[in-house]
PALOLO-250648 format. One record per residue (C-alpha): residue number from 1; residue in one letter; y negated, z negated, x negated. Coordinates in steps of 0.5 Angstrom, whole numbers, plus 500, padded with zeros to 3 digits. Each point is the difference from the previous one (the first is absolute). Last residue first. Layout:
% PALOLO-250648
PT num residuo   y   z   x
PT NUM       A   Y   Z   X
...
***
This chain:
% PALOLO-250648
PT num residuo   y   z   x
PT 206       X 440 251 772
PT 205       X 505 505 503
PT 204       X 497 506 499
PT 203       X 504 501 493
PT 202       X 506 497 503
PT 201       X 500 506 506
PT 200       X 499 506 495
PT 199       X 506 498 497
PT 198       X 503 499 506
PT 197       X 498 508 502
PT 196       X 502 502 494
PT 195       X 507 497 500
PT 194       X 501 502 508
PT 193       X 497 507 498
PT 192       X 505 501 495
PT 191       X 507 497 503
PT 190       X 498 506 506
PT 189       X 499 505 495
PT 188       X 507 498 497
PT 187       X 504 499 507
PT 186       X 496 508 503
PT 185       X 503 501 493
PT 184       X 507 498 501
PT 183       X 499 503 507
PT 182       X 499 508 498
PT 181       X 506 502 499
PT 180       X 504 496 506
PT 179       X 495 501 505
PT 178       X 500 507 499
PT 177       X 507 501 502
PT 176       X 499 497 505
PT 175       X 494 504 502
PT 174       X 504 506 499
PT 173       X 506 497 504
PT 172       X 496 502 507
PT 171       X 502 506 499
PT 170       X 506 499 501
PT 169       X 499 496 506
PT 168       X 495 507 503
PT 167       X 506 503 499
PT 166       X 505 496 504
PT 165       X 495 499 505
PT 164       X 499 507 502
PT 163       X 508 500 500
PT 162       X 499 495 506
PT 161       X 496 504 502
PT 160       X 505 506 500
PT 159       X 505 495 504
PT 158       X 495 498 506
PT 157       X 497 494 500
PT 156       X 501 495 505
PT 155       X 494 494 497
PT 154       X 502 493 501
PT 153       X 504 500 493
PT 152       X 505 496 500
PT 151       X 506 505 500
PT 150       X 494 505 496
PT 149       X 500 494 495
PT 148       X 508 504 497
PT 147       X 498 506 500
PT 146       X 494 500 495
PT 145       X 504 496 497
PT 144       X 505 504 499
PT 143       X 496 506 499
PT 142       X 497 496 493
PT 141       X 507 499 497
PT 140       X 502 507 501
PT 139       X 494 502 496
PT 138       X 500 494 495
PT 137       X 508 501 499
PT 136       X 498 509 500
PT 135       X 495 498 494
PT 134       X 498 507 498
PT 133       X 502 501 492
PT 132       X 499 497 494
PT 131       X 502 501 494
PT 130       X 504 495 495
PT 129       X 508 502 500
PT 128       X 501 495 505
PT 127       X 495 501 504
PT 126       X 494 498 503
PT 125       X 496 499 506
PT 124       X 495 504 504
PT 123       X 494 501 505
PT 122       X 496 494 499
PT 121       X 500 502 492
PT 120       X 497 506 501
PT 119       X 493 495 503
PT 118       X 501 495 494
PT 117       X 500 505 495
PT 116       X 494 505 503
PT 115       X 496 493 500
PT 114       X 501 498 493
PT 113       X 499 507 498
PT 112       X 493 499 504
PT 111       X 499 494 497
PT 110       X 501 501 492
PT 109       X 503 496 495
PT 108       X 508 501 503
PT 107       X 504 494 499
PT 106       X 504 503 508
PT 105       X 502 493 502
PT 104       X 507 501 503
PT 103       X 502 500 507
PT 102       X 508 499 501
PT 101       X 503 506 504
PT 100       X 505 500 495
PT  99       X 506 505 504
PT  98       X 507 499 499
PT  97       X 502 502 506
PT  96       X 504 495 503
PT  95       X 495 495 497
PT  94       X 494 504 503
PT  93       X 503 500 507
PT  92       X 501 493 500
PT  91       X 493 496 497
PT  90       X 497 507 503
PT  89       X 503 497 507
PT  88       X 498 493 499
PT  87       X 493 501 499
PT  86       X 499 505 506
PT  85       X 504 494 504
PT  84       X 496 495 497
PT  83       X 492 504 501
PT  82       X 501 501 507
PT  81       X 503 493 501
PT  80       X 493 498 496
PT  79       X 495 505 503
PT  78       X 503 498 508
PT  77       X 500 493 497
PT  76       X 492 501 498
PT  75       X 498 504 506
PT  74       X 505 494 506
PT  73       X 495 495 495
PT  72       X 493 504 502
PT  71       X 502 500 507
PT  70       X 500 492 501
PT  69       X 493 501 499
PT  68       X 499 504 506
PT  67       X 498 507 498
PT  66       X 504 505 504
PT  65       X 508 501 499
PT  64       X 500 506 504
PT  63       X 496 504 497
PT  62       X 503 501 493
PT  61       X 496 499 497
PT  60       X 494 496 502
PT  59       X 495 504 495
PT  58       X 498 492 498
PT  57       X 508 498 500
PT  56       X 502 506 496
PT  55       X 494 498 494
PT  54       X 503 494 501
PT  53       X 508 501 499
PT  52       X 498 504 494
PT  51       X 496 494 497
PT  50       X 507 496 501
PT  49       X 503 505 497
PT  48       X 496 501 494
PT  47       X 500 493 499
PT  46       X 508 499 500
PT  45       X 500 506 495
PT  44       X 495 497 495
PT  43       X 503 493 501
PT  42       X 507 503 498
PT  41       X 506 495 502
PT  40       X 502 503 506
PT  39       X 502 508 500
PT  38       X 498 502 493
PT  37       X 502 495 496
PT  36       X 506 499 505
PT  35       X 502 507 499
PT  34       X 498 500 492
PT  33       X 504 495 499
PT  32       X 507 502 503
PT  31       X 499 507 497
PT  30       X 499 496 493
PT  29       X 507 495 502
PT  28       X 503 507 501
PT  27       X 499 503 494
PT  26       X 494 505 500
PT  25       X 501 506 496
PT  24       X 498 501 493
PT  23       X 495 504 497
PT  22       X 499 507 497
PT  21       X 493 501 499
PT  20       X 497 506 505
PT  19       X 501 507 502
PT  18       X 498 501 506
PT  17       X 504 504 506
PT  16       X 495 504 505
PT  15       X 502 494 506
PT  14       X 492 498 499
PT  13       X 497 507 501
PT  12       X 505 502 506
PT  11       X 499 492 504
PT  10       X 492 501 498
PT   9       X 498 506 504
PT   8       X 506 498 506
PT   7       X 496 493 500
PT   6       X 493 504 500
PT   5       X 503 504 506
PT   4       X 501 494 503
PT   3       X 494 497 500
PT   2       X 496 506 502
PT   1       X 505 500 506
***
């Protein structure tokens, strides 16, 4: 409940219309891109999946699926198929509704704006005339998905809880979008210590 009184909090803020650079939309050939970018061919996102499929497979949920090897494999398809269908909704509601729902690094200097910016921009997309508004292709894109796993999800959930899982998911992309900003620095620092921890193993070396 605290969950989803946070997502209504963050969806009337960040749907307030922003003022920014006017950018062109996406072509056609860039929309399809970004969905396979970000649907199969990102490490971070697939690695983040299947850390996701984990932590589900150590709390046993759902419960009906158990903790048998094999069923860590029917968490990671369930996230992936999840992922395609939600994926492949924004891909078409965000072309009809000319939305930009592309994450764009924010090059703000200081963390906690760079925080405030990616968290906002997991509830909007843009528009043609360069504000922001709440991403209804995001949104229609998160309740498909939602909806369409529950057909081969062991869970009988009800319509509301499966709405409960429709705010819970959109809260979800927070981290997503966090992922995004901050991920070419987590490679930076990652290129510095494997370049000082190397250098520091050639001087002990005799």
């Amino acid at each position: 409940m605290r969950r989803l009184v946070l997502l209504c909090a963050c969806s009337v803020i960040s749907a307030w219309p922003q003022n920014i650079p006017v950018e062109p939309q996406p072509t056609f050939q860039e929309r399809v891109h970004y969905y396979v970018q970000r649907t199969y061919t990102s490490r971070e996102r697939l690695a983040f999946l299947v850390a996701d499929s984990a932590l589900g497979h150590l709390q046993n949920d759902p419960k009906e699926w158990g903790r048998a090897p094999e069923c860590f494999g029917a968490r990671v398809a369930s996230n992936f198929g999840r992922r395609i269908v939600s994926n492949t909704i924004e891909f078409g509601l965000g072309a009809a509704l000319d939305e930009d729902t592309r994450y764009r690094p924010s090059q703000l200097g200081p963390l906690r704006q760079r925080i405030w910016y990616a968290t906002t921009s997991a509830f909007t997309a843009r528009v043609a005339d360069g504000k922001t508004r709440f991403g209804y292709s995001r949104l229609g894109a998160i309740a498909g998905g939602v909806w369409v796993a529950s057909s081969w999800h062991p869970e009988n959930k009800s319509a509301s809880d499966l709405w409960q899982d429709v705010g819970f998911a959109v809260l979800g992309k927070v981290p997503d979008n966090l992922l995004s900003e901050f991920s070419p620095d987590m490679r930076r620092t990652g290129a510095r210590v494997a370049r000082a921890v190397w250098r520091g193993s050639r001087r002990l070396t005799p």
